[in-house]
C-alpha positions as CSV (number, residue, x, y, z in Angstrom):
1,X,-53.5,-69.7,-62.9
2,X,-56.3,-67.5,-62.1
3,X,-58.1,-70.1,-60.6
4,X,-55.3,-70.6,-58.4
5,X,-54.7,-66.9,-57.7
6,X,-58.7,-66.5,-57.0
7,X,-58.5,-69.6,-54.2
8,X,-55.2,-68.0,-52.7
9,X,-57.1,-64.8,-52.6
10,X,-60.3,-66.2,-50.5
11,X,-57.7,-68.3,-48.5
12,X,-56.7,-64.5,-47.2
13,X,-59.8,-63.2,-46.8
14,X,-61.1,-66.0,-44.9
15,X,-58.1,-65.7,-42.3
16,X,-59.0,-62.0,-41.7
17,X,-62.6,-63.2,-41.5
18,X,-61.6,-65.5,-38.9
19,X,-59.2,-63.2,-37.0
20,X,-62.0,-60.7,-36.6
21,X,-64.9,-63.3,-35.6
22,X,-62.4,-64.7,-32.6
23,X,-61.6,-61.2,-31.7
24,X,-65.6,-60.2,-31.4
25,X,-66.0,-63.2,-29.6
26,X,-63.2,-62.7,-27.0
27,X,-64.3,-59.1,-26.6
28,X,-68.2,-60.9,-26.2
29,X,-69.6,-59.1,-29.7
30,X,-72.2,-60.7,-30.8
31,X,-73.5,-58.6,-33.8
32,X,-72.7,-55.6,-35.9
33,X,-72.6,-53.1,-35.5
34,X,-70.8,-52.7,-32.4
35,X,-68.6,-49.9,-31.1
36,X,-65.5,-50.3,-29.0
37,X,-64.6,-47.1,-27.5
38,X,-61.7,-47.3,-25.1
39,X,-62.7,-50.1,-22.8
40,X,-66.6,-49.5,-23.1
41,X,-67.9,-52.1,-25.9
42,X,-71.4,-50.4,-27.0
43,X,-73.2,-53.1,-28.9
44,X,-75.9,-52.1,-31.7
45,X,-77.2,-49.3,-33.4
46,X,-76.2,-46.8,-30.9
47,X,-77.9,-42.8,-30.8
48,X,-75.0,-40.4,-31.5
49,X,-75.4,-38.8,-28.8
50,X,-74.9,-42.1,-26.2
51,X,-71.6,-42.7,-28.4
52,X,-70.9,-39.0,-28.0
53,X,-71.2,-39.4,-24.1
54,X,-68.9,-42.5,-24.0
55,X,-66.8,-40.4,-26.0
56,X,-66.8,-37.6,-24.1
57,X,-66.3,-39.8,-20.6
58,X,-63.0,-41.0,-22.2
59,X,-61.5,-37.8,-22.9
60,X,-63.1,-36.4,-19.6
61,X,-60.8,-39.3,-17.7
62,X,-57.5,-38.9,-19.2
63,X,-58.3,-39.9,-22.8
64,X,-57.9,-43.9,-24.5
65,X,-55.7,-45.8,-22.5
66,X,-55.7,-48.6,-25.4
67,X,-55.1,-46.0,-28.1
């Protein structure tokens, strides 16, 4: 039985997993981390304050239009 239930479990997870790596690929994410802020996708370890600026850009032009 808990074999079973562990296998169910991972058959799940893996269906997430793959949700989320054919969403990055549609969206053309190619590593983590990535940000997705409104339409702008800013890939890598970005500074706060370029996040800050996309940020602020979106709010500065009406605010998310995906939120």
């Amino acid at each position: 039985k808990l074999k079973t239930d562990i296998e169910a479990e991972r058959a799940d997870h893996d269906k997430v997993i793959d949700a989320n790596r054919n969403l990055a690929q549609m969206l053309g994410i190619n590593g983590t981390p990535a940000f997705v802020i409104d339409s702008e996708i800013v890939p890598g370890a970005a500074p706060f304050n370029q996040l800050a600026d996309v940020v602020k850009s979106v709010r500065d032009n009406g605010g998310c239009k995906f939120c």
